[in-house]
Residue frames as a rotation matrix with the C-alpha (Angstrom) as fourth column:
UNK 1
0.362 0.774 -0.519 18.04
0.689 -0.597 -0.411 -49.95
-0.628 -0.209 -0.749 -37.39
UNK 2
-0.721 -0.690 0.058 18.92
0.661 -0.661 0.356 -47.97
-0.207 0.295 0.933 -40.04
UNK 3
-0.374 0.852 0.365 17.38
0.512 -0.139 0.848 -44.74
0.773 0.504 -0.384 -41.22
UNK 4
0.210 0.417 -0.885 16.41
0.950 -0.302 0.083 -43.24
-0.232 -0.857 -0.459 -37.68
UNK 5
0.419 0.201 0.885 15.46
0.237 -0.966 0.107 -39.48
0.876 0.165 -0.452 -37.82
UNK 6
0.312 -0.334 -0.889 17.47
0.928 -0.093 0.361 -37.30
-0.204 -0.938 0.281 -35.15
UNK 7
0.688 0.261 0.678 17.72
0.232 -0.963 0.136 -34.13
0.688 0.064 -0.723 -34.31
UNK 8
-0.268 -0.779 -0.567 21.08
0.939 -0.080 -0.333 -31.83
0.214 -0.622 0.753 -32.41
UNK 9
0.780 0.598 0.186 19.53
0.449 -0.741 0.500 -29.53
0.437 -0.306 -0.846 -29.97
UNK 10
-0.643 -0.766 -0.005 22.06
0.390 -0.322 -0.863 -27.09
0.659 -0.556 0.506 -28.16
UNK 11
0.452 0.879 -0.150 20.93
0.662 -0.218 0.717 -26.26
0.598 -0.423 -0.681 -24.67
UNK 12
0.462 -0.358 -0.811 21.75
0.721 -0.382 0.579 -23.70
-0.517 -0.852 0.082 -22.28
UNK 13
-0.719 -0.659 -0.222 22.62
0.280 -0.566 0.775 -20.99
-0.636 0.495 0.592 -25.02
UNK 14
0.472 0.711 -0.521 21.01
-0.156 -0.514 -0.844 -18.37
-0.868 0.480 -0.132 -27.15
UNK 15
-0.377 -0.925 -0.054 23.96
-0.631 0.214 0.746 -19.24
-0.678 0.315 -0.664 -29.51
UNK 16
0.816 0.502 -0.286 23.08
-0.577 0.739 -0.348 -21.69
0.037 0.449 0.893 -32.41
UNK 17
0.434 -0.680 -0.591 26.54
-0.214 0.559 -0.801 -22.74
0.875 0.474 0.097 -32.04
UNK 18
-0.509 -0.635 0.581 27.08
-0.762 0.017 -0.648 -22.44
0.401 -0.772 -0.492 -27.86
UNK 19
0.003 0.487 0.874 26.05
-0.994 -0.097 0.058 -24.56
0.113 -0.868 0.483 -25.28
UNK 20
-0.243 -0.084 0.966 25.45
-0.598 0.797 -0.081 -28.31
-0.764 -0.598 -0.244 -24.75
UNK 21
-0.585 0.173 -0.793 25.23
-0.573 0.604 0.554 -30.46
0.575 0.778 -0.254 -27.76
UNK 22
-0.422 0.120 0.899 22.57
-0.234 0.943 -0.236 -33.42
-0.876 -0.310 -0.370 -27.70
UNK 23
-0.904 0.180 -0.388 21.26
-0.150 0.716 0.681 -35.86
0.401 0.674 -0.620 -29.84
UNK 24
-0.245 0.928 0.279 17.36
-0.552 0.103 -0.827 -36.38
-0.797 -0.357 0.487 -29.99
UNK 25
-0.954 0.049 -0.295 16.34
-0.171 0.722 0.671 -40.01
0.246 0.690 -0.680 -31.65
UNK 26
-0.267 0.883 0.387 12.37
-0.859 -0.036 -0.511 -39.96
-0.437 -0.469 0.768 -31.34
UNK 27
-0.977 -0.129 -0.170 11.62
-0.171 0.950 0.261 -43.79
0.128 0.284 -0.950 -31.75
UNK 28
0.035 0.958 -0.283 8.30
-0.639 0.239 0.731 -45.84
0.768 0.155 0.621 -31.90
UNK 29
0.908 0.033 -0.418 9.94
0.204 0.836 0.510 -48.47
0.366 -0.548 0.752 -29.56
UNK 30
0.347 -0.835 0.427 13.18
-0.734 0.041 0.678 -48.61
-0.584 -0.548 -0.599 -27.09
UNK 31
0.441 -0.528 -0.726 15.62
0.022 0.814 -0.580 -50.85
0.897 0.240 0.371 -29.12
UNK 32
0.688 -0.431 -0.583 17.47
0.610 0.779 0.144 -53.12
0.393 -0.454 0.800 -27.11
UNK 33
0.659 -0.598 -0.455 20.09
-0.221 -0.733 0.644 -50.98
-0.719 -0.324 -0.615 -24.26
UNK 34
-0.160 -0.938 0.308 23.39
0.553 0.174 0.815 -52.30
-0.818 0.300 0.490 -26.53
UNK 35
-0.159 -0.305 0.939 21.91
0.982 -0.146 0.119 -50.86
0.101 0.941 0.323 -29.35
UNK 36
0.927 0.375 0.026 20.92
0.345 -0.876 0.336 -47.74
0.149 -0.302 -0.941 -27.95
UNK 37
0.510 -0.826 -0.240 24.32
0.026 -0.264 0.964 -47.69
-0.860 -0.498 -0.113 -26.52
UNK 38
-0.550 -0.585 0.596 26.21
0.604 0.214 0.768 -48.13
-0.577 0.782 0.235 -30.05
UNK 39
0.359 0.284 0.889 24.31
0.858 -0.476 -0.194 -45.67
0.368 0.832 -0.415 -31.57
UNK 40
0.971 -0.209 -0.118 24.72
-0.068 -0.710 0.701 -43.09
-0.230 -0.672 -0.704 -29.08
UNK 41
0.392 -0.918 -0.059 28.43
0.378 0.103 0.920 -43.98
-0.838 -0.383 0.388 -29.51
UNK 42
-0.080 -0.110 0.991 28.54
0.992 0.088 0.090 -43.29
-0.097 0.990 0.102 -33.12
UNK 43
0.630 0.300 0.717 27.45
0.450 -0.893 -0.021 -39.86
0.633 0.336 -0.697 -32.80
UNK 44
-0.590 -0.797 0.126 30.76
0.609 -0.542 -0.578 -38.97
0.530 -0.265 0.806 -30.71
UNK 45
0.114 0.390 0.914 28.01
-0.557 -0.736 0.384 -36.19
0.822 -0.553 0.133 -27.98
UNK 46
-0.831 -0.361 0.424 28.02
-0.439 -0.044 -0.898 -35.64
0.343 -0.931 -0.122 -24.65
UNK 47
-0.485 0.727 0.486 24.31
0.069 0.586 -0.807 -36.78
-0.872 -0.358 -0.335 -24.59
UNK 48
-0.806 0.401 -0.435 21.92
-0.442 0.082 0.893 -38.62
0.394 0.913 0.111 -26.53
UNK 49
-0.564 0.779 0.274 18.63
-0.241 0.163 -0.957 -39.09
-0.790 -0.606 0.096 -25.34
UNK 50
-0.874 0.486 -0.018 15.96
0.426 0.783 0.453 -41.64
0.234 0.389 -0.891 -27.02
UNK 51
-0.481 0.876 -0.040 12.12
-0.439 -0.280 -0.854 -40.17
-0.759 -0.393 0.519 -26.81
UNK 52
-0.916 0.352 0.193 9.46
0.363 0.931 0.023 -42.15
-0.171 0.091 -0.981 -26.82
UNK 53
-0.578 0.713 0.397 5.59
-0.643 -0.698 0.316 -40.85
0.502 -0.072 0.862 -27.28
UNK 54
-0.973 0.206 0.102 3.46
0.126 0.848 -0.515 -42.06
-0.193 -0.488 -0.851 -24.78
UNK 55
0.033 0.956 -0.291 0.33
0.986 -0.080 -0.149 -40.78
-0.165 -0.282 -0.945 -25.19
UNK 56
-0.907 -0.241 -0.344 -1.33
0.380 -0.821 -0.426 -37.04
-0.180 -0.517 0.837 -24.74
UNK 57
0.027 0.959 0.283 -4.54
0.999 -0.032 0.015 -35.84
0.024 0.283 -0.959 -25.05
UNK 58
0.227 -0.397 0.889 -5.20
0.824 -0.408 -0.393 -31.97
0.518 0.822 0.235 -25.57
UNK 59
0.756 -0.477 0.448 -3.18
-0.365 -0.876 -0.316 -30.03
0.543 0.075 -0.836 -23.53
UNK 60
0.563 -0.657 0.502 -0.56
-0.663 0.003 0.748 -32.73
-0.493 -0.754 -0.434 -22.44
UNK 61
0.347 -0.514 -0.785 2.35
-0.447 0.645 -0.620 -34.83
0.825 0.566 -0.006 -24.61
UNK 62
0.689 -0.439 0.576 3.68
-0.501 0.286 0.817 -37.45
-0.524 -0.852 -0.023 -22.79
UNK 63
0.383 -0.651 -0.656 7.24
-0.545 0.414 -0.729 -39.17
0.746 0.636 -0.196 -23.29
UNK 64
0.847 -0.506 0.164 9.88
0.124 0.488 0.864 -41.50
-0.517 -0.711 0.476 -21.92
UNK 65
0.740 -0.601 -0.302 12.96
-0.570 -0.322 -0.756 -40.59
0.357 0.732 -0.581 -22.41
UNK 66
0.782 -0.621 0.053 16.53
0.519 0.697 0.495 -43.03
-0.344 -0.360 0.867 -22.49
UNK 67
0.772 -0.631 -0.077 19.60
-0.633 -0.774 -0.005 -40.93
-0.056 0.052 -0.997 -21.79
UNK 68
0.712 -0.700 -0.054 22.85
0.689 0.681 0.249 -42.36
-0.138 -0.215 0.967 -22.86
């Protein structure tokens, strides 16, 4: 999978530099858990989290997210 757009949100903090690191990989599909897991590992954070779009019509988005 190479290529994959991702995004490092910090939560809990008005800070751009305080709070909780995560990783946000918005996929078309769940790859396989190992690779999820080996990517997540690569980026060294406390959390990475996989989001999915399910659906949404117009005044709801749905996702699934996979936290690793």
């Amino acid at each position: 999978m190479s290529g994959l757009q991702f995004y490092i949100a910090n939560a809990f903090s008005t800070d751009p530099y305080g709070g909780n690191p995560a990783v946000v990989i918005p996929v078309k599909e769940f790859p396989e858990d190992a690779v999820m897991q080996s990517i997540a590992k690569n980026f060294n954070q406390p959390m990475v989290a996989f989001l999915r779009a399910t659906g949404s019509d117009s005044k709801v988005a749905n996702f699934e997210v996979r936290w690793f």
